[in-house]
Residue, then its C-alpha position, 0 to 999 in steps of 0.5 A: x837398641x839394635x833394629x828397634x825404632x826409638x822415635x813415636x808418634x804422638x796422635x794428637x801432637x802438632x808437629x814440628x817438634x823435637x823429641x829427646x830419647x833420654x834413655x839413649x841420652x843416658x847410655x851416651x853420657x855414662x859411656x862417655x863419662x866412664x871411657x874419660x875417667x879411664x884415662x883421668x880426662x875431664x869432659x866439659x859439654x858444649x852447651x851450644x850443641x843444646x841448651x834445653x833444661x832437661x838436656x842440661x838436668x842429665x849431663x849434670x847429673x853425670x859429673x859434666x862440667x860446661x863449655x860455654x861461649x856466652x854469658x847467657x850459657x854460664x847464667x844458665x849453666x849456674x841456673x841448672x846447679x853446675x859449679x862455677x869451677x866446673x865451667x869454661x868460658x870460649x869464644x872468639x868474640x867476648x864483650x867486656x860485659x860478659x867477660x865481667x860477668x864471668x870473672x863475678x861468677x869465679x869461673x874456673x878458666x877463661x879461654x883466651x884468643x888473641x893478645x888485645x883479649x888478653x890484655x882486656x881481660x886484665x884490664x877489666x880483672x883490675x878494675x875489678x879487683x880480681x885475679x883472672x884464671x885464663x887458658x891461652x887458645x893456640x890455633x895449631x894450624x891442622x887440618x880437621x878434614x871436616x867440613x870448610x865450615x866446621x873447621x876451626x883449627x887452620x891458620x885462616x879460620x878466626x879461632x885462636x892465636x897464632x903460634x908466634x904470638x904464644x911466647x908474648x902472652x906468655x910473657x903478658x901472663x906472667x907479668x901481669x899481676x890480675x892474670x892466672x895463667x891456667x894452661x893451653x887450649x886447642x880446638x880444631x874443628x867438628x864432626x871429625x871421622x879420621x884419627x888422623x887429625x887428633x894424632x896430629x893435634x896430639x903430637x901438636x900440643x905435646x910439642x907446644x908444652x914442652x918446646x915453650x915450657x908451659x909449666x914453667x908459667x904456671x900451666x897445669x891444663x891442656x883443653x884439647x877441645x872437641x870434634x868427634x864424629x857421630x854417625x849420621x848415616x847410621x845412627x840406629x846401629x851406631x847410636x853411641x860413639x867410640x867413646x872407649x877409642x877416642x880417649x885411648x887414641x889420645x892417651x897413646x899420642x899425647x906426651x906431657x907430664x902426667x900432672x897435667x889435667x886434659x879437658x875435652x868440650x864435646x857435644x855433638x857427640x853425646x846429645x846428637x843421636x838422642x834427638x829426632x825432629x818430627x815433621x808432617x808433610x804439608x803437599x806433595x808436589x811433582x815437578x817437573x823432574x822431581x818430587x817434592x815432599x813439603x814439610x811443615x819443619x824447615x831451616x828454622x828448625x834444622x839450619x844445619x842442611x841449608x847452612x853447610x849441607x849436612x845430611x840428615x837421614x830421613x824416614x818415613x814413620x809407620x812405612x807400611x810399604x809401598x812403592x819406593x819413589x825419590x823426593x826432595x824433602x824442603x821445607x815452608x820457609x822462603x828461601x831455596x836453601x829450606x831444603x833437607x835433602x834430595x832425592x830421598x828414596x821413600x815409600x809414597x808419601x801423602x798429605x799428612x804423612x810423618x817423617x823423623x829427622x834424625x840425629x837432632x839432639x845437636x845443633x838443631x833446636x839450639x840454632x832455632x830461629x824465628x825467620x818468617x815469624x815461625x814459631x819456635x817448636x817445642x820438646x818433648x822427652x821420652x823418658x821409658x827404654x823402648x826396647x822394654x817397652x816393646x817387649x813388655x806390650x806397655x805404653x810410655x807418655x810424655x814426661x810434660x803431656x801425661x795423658x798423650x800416649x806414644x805406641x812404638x814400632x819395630x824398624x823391620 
């Protein structure tokens, strides 16, 4: 995949719209997949990172279980052929509605947050008539050194109890005849680029096992969560994370009998770079400092830059050259967050020109919204290699569009 350019323009398509590379999807999760069973981890997909049918079609194909935080994420995880065993339930804010529904489907584990959690859960597992499988979520207050907004592990964000109320849901657990005590959950945050806090995570949770014996009450899993990084920056020559390292990282540190089963709930890094955001510009505008490139894509499309200023790289497709000027590339919406980036430097954009979001495989089209009554843009997947279809002078359609025909273009 090195220097080719994997993301095409459909002639006759109305823009915005997503475009999945599936063929990178592919490589993502076997790699994934193969690099997790080395060291006999499970990966659970964060179905929040996204949602789309076709998305979900692939990663059960590659023996994914899901991570859900809805009930609507179960219905559609079940809706798509995953095995109620293979799914786990999060979230910080469970109604009693959805925590039925997921105790109706036999799902393999709740993950649980606070102690009135807890204690609502076997209410309604009694009520029921039924035992309820629960992990207890413990927030190990460490750092994730990521965004302030993606960090979920510290003792002022809202996820997870705190570790002094670890031993009295403990003790809730084994008391209480309608709970089934699964193991321990942590999560930390997201996008995080340094070792050094899934060491400390590791270290943490090792110490956690066995300073209160969690396999005394019954434990047998430990979900580490998620968090890896993916490369925005970069994500031609870095398409597919360390997969391979990640796990080994984890392996190294992590002390706890070997009996136990290790869960992880990534997605953003195995959905990320498979996803681009095709966009057209609408005007540019000079300012008077600045110019201004306005898309017909916005905020309602791609939340993550106005909701806690992520970057995204941006090109121009087709660059046929010409002079490199800076732009600030915004969007229709009515807001002065419906921004993507700042001085961009671009070849000179023109009405009607093609710029591709990269890296929005994750948390793009799942966060959608209709704001200002915008309608939802659609997908689209690309199902042929690219590099093959470079070299071999063919074409390749879109799975759902037939008779659309893509051309595809080398980066250089």
């Amino acid at each position: 995949m090195n220097n080719i350019y994997n993301v095409c323009q459909l002639k006759t398509v109305q823009t915005p719209y997503y475009l999945y590379d599936m063929f990178l999807l592919k490589s993502t999760l076997e790699s994934a997949y193969n690099a997790a069973r080395a060291h006999n981890f499970k990966i659970h997909y964060a179905v929040k990172a996204n949602t789309e049918s076709k998305i979900l079609q692939e990663v059960n194909k590659h023996r994914f279980g899901v991570d859900c935080v809805s009930a609507n994420e179960i219905k559609k995880a079940i809706n798509h052929g995953f095995k109620a065993k293979d799914i786990v339930f999060a979230g910080v804010g469970k109604t009693d509605s959805e925590i039925a529904f997921a105790l109706s489907q036999q799902i393999f584990c709740i993950n649980c947050e606070s102690i009135e959690e807890l204690e609502v859960i076997a209410t309604i597992a009694e009520k029921m008539r039924l035992k309820a499988p629960v992990a207890l979520r413990v927030n190990p207050n460490i750092d994730a050194q990521t965004h302030q907004k993606i960090s979920t592990g510290l003792e002022d964000n809202k996820f997870g109890m705190p570790l002094f109320e670890l031993q009295q849901a403990l003790d809730i657990c084994c008391q209480n005849s309608y709970l089934q005590f699964k193991g321990l959950h942590f999560h930390i945050g997201s996008q995080i680029k340094s070792e050094t806090p899934f060491i400390n995570l590791c270290k943490k949770a090792s110490e956690i096992w066995h300073k209160f014996g969690i396999e005394s009450y019954g434990g047998s899993v430990l979900n580490l969560g998620g968090g890896l990084a993916v490369d925005y920056s970069d994500p031609f020559n870095k398409p597919v994370p360390e997969f391979e390292h990640f796990f080994g990282l984890i392996s190294k540190h992590l002390h706890i009998p070997t009996n136990v089963k290790v869960f992880f709930e990534l997605g953003r890094s195995l959905v990320a770079q498979s996803g681009t955001l095709v966009t057209k510009v609408l005007y540019v505008k000079k300012g008077l400092t600045k110019n201004f490139a306005i898309v017909d894509a916005g905020m309602t499309e791609l939340l993550r830059p106005a909701l806690y200023q992520a970057f995204h790289k941006i090109e121009k497709f087709n660059n046929n050259g010409g002079a490199i000027k800076n732009y600030d590339i915004v969007g229709p919406v009515c807001e002065s967050s419906d921004v993507f980036a700042k001085n961009v430097a671009l070849p000179e954009i023109r009405r009607g020109d093609i710029l591709m979001v990269r890296s929005c495989g994750a948390y793009a089209q799942s966060m959608s919204l209709r704001y200002n009554l915008r309608s939802l843009a659609p997908a689209y997947y690309l199902h042929n290699n690219p590099v093959d279809a470079l070299q071999d002078h063919v074409t390749t359609s879109f799975n759902t569009c037939p008779d659309y025909i893509f051309n595809f273009f080398s980066l250089q």
